[in-house]
N, CA, C and O atoms as a GROMACS GRO file, in nm:
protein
  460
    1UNK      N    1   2.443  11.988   9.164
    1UNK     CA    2   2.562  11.986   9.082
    1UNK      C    3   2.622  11.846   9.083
    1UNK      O    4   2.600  11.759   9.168
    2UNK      N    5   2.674  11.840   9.014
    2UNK     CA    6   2.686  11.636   8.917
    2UNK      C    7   2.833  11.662   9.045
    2UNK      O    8   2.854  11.571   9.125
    3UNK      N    9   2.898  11.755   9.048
    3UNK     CA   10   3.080  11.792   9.118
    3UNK      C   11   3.022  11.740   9.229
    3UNK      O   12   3.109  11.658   9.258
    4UNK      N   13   2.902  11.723   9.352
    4UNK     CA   14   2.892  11.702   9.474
    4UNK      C   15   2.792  11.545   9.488
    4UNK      O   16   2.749  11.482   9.584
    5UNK      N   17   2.786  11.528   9.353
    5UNK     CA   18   2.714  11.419   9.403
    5UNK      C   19   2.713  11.342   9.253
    5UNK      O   20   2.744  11.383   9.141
    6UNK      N   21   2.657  11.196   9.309
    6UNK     CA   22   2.631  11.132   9.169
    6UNK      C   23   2.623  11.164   9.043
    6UNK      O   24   2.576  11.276   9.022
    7UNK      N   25   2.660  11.087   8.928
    7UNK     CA   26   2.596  11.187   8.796
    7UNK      C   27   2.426  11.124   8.805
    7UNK      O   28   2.398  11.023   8.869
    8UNK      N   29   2.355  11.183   8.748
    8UNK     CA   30   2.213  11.113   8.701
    8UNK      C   31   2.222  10.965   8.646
    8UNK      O   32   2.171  10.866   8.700
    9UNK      N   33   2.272  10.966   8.568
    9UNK     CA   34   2.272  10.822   8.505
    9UNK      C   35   2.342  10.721   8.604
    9UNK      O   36   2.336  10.603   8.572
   10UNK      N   37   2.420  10.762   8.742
   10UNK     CA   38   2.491  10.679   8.809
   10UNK      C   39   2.356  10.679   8.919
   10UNK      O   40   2.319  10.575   8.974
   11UNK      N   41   2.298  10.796   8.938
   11UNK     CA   42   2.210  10.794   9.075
   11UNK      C   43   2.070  10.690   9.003
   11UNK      O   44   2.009  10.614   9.079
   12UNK      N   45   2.048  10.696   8.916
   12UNK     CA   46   1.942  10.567   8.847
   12UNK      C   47   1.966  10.452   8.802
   12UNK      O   48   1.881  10.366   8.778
   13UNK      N   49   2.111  10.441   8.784
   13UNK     CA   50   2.174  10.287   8.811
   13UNK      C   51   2.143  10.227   8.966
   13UNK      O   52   2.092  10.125   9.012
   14UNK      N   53   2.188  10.319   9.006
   14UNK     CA   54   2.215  10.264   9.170
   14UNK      C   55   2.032  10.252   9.237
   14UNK      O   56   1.984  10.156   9.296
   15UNK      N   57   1.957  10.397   9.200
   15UNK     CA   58   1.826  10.338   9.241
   15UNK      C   59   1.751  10.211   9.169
   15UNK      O   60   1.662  10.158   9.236
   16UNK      N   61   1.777  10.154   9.035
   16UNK     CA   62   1.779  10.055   8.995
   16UNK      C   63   1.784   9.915   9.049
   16UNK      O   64   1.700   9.825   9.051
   17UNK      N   65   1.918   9.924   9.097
   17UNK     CA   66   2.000   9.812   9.137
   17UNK      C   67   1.947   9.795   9.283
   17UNK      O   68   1.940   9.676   9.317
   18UNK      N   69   1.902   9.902   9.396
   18UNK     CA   70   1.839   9.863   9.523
   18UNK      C   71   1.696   9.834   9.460
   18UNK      O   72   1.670   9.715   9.479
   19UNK      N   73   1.619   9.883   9.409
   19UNK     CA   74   1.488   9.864   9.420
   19UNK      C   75   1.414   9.774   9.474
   19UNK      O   76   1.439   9.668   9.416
   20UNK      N   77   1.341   9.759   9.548
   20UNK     CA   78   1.265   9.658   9.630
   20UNK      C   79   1.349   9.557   9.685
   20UNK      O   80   1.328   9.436   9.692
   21UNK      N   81   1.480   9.644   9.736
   21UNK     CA   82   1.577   9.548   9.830
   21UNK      C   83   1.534   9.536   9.958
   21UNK      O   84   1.412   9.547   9.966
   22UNK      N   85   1.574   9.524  10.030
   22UNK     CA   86   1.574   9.554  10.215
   22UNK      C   87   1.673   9.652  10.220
   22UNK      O   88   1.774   9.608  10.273
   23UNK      N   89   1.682   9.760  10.187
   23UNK     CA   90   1.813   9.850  10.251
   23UNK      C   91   1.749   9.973  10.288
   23UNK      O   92   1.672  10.056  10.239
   24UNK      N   93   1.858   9.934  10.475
   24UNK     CA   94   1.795  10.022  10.581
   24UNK      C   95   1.913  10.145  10.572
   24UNK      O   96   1.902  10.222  10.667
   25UNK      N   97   1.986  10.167  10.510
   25UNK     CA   98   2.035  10.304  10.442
   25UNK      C   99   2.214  10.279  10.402
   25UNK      O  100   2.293  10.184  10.400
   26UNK      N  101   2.217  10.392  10.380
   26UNK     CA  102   2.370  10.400  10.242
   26UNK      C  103   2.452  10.503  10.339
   26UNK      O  104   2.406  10.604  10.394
   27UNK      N  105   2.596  10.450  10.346
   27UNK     CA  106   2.616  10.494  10.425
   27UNK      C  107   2.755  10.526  10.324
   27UNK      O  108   2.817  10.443  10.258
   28UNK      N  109   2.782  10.681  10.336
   28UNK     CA  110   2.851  10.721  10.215
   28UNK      C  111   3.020  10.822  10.260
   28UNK      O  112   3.071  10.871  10.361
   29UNK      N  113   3.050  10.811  10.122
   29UNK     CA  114   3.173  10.877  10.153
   29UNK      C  115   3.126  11.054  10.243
   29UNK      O  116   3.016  11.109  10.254
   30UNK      N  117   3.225  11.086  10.279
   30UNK     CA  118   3.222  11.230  10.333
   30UNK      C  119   3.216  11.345  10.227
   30UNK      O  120   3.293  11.357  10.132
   31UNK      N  121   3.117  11.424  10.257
   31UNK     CA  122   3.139  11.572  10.190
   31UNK      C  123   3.159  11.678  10.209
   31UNK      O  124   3.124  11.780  10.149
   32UNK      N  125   3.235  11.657  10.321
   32UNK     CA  126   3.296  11.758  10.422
   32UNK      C  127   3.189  11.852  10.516
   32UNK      O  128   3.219  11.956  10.575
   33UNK      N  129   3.044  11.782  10.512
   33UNK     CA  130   2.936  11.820  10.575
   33UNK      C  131   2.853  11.699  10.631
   33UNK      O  132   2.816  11.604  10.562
   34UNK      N  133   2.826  11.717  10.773
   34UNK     CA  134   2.796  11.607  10.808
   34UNK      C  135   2.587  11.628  10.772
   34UNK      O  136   2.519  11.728  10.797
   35UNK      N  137   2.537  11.484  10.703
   35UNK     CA  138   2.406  11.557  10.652
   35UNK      C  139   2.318  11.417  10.646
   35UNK      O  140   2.368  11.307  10.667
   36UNK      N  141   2.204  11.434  10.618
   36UNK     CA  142   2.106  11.275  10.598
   36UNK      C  143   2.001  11.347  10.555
   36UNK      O  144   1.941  11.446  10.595
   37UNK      N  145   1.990  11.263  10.452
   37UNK     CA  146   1.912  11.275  10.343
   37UNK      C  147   1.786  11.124  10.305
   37UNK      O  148   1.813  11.005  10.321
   38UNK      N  149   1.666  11.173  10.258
   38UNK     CA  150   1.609  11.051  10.265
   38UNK      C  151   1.622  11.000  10.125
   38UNK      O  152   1.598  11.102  10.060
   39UNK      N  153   1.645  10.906  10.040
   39UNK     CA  154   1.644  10.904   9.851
   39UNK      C  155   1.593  10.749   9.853
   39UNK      O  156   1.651  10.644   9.881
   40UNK      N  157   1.446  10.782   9.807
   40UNK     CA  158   1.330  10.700   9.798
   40UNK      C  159   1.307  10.621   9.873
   40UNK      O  160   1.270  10.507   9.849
   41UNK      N  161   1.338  10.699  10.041
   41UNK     CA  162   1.293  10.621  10.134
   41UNK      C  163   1.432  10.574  10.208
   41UNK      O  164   1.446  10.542  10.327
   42UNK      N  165   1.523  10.577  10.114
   42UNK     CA  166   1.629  10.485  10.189
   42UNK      C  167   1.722  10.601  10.277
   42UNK      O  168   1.802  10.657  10.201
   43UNK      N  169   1.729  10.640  10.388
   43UNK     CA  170   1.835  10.707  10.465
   43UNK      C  171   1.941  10.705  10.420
   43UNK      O  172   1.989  10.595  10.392
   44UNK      N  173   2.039  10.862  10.387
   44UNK     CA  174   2.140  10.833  10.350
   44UNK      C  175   2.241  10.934  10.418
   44UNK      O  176   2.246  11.056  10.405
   45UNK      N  177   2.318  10.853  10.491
   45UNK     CA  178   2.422  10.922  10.574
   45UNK      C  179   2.564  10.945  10.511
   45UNK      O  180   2.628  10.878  10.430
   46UNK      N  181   2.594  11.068  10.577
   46UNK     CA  182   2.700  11.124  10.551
   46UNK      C  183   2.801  11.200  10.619
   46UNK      O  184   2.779  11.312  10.574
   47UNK      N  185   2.925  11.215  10.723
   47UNK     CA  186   2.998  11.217  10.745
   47UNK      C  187   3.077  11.361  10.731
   47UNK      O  188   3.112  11.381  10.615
   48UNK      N  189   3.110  11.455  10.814
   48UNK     CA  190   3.190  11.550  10.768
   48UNK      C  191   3.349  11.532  10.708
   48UNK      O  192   3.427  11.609  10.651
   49UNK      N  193   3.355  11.409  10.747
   49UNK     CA  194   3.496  11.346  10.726
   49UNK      C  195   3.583  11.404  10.883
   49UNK      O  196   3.542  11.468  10.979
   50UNK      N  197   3.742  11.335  10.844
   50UNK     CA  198   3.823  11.390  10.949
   50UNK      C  199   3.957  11.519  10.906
   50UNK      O  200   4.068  11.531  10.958
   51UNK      N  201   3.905  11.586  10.812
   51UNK     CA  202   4.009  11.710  10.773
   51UNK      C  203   3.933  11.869  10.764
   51UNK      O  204   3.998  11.973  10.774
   52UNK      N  205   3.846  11.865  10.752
   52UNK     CA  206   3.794  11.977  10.737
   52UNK      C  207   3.584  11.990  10.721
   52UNK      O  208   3.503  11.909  10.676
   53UNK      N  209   3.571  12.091  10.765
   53UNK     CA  210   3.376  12.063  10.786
   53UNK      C  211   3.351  12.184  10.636
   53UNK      O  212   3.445  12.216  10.564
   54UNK      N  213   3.254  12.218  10.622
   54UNK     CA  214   3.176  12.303  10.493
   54UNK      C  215   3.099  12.403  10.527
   54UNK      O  216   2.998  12.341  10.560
   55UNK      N  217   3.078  12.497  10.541
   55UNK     CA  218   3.008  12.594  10.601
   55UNK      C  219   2.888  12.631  10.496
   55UNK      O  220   2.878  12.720  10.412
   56UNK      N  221   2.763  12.478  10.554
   56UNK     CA  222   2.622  12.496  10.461
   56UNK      C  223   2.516  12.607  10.434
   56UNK      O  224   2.436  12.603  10.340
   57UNK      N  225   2.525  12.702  10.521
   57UNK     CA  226   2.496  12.837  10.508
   57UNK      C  227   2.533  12.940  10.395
   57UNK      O  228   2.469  13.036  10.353
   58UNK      N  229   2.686  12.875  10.350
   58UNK     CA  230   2.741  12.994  10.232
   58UNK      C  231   2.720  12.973  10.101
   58UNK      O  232   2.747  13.050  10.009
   59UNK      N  233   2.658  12.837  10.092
   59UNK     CA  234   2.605  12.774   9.953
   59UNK      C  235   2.470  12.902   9.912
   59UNK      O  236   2.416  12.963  10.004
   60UNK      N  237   2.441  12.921   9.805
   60UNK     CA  238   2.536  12.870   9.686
   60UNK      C  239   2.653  12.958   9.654
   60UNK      O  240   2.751  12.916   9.593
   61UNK      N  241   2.638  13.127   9.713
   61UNK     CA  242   2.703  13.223   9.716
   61UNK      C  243   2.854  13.170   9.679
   61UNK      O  244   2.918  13.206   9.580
   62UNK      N  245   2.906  13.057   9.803
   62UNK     CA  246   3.023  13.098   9.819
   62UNK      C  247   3.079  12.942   9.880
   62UNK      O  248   2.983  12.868   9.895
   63UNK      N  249   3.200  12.883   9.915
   63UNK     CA  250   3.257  12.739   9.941
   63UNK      C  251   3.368  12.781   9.987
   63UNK      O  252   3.477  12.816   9.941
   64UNK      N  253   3.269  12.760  10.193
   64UNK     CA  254   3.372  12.801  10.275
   64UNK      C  255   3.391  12.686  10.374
   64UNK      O  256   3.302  12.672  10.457
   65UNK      N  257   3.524  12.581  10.375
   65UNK     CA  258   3.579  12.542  10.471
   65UNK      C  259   3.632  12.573  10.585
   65UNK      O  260   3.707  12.666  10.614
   66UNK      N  261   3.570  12.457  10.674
   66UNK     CA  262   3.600  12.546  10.799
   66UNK      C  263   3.694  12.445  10.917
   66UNK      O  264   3.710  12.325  10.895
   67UNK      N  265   3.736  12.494  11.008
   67UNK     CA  266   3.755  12.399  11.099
   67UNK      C  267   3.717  12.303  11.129
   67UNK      O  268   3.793  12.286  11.225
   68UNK      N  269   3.652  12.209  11.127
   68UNK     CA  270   3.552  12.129  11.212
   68UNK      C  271   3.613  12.017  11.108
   68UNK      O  272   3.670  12.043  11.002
   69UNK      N  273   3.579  11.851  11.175
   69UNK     CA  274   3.588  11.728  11.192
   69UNK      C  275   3.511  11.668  11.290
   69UNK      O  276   3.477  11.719  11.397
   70UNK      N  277   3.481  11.534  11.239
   70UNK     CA  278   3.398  11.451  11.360
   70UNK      C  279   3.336  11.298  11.274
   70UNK      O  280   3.384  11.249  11.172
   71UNK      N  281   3.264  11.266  11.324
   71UNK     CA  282   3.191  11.122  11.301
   71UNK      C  283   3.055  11.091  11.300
   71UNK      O  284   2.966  11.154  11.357
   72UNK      N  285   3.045  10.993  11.234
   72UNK     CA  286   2.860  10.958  11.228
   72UNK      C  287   2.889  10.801  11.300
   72UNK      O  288   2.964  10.714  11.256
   73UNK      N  289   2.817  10.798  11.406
   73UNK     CA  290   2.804  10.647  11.490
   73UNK      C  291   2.653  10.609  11.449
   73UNK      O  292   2.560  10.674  11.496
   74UNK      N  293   2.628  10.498  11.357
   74UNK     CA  294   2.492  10.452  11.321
   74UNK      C  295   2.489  10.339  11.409
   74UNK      O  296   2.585  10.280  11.459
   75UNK      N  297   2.312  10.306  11.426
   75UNK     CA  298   2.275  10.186  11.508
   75UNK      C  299   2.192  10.158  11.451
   75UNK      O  300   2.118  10.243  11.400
   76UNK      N  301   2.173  10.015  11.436
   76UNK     CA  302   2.055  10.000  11.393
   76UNK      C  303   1.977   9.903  11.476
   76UNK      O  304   2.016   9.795  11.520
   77UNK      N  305   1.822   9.978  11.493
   77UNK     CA  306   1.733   9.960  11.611
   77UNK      C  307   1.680   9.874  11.474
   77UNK      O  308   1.727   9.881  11.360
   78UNK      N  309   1.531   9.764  11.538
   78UNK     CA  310   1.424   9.737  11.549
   78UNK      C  311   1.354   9.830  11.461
   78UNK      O  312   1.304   9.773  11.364
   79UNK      N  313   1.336   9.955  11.466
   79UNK     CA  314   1.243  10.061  11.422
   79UNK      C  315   1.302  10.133  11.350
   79UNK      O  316   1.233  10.222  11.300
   80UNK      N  317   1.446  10.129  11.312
   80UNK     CA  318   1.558  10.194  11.162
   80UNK      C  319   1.695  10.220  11.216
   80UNK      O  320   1.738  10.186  11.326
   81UNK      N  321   1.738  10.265  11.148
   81UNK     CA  322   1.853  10.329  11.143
   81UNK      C  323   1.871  10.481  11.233
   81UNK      O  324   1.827  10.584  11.181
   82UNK      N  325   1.928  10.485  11.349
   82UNK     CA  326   1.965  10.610  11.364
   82UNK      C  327   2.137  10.672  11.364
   82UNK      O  328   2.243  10.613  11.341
   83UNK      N  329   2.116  10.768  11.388
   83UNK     CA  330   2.251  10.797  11.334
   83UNK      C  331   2.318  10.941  11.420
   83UNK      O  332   2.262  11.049  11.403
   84UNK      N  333   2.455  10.931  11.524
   84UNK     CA  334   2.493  11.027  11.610
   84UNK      C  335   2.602  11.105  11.563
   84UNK      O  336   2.705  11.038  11.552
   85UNK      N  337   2.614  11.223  11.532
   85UNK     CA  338   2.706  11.295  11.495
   85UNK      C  339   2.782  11.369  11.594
   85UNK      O  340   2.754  11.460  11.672
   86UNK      N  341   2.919  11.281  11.557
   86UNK     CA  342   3.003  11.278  11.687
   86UNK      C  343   3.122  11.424  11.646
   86UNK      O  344   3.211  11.408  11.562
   87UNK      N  345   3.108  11.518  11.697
   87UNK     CA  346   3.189  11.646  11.644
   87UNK      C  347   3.323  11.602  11.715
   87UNK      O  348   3.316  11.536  11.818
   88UNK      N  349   3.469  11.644  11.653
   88UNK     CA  350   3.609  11.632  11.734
   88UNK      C  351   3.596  11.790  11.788
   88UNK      O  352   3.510  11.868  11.746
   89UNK      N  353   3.684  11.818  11.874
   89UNK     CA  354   3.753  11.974  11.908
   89UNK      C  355   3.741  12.007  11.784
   89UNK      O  356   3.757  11.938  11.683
   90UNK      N  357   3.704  12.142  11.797
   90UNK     CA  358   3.726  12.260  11.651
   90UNK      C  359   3.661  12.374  11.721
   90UNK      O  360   3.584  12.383  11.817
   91UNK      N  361   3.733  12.483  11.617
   91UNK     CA  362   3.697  12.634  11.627
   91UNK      C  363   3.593  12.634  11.557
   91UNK      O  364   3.503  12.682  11.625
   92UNK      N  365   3.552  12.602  11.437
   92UNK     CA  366   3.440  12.625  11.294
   92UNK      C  367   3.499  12.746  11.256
   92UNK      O  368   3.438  12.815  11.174
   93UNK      N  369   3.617  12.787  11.305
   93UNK     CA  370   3.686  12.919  11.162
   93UNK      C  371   3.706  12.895  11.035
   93UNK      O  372   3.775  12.799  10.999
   94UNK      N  373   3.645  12.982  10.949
   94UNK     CA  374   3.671  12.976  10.799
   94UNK      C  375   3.848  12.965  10.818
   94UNK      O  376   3.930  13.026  10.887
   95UNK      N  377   3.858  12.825  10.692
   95UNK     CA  378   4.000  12.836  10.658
   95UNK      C  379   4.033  12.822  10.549
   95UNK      O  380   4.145  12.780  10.522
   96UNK      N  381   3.942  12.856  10.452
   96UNK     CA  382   3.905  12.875  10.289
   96UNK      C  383   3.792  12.924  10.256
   96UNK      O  384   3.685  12.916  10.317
   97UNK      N  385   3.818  12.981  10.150
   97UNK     CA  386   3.696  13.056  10.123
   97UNK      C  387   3.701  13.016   9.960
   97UNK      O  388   3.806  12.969   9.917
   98UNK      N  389   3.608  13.032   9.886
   98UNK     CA  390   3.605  13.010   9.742
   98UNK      C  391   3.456  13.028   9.674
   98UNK      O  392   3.359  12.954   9.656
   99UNK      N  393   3.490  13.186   9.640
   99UNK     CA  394   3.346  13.200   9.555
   99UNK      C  395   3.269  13.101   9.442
   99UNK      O  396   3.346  13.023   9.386
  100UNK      N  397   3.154  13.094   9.409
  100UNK     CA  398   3.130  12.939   9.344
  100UNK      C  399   3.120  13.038   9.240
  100UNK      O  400   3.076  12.984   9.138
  101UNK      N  401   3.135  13.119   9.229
  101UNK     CA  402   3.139  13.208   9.020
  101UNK      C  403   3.256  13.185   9.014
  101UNK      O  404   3.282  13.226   8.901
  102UNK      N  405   3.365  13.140   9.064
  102UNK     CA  406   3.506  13.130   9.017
  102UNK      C  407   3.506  12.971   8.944
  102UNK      O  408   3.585  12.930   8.858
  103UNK      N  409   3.365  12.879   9.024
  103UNK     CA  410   3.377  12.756   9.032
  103UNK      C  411   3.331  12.705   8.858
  103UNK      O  412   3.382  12.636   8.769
  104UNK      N  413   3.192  12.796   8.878
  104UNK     CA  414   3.109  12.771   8.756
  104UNK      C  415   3.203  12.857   8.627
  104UNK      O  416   3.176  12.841   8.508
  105UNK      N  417   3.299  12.936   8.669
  105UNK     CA  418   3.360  12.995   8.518
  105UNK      C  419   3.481  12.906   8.509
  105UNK      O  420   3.544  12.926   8.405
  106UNK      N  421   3.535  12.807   8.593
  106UNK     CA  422   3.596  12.699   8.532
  106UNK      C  423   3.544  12.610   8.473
  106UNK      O  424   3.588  12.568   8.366
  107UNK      N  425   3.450  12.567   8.525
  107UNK     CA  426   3.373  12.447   8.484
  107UNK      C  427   3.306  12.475   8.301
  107UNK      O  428   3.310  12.390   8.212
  108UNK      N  429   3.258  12.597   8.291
  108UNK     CA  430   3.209  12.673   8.179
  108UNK      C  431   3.374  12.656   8.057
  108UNK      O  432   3.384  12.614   7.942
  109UNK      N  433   3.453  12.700   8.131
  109UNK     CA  434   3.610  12.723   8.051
  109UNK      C  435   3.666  12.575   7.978
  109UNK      O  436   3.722  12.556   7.870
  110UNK      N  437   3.618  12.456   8.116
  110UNK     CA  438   3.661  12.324   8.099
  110UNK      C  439   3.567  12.261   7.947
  110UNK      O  440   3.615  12.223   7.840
  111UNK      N  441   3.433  12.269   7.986
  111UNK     CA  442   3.370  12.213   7.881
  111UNK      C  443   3.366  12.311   7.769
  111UNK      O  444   3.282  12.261   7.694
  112UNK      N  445   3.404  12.411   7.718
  112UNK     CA  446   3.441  12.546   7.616
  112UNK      C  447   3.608  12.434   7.539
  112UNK      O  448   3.638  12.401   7.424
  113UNK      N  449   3.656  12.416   7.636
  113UNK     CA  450   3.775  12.360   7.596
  113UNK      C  451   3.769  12.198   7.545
  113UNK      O  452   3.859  12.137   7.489
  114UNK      N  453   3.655  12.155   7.577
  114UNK     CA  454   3.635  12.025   7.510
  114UNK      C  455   3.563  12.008   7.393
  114UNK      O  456   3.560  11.898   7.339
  115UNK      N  457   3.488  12.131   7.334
  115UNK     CA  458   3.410  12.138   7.244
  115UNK      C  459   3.506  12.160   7.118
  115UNK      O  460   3.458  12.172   7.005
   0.00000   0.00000   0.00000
């Protein structure tokens, strides 16, 4: 979904613009899930942020926030990039819940309303 990540035309600008750079990875805003991903090789880290974590299990069903906060401490070795995910205190209790059919019949309503 374009809502959690790049649009296409921004994610092929940007693979564009690194291509046959030296980059030992992208180190990105938070998506309230701490996650790493490889995109054409290049490591790409990500951060739960410090307000609230995502409960990746309830996808696609459902978009449930939860307790949790913490940090990504990267190093970079000789041999790449690694990367420590530093959790704060938390319960991981749901403290939102939000079915994603509520999500997709806005989104459906929004572009209905632009046409």
């Amino acid at each position: 979904m374009e809502w959690e990540t790049l649009s296409a035309g921004s994610t092929e600008a940007l693979h564009t613009a690194i291509k046959g750079a030296n980059i030992v990875g992208i180190l990105a805003g938070h998506i309230h899930m701490d996650r790493v991903s490889h995109w054409y090789s290049v490591p790409v880290v990500i951060g739960m942020g410090n307000h609230a974590g995502t409960d990746a299990l309830s996808f696609p069903r459902a978009f449930h926030m939860l307790d949790g906060s913490g940090l990504g401490v990267c190093t970079l070795y000789l041999s790449g990039l690694t990367t420590t995910f530093v959790p704060h205190p938390q319960t991981r209790e749901v403290r939102h819940m939000i079915d994603m059919q509520l999500i997709a019949d806005h989104i459906a309503a929004h572009r209905a309303a632009a046409e």
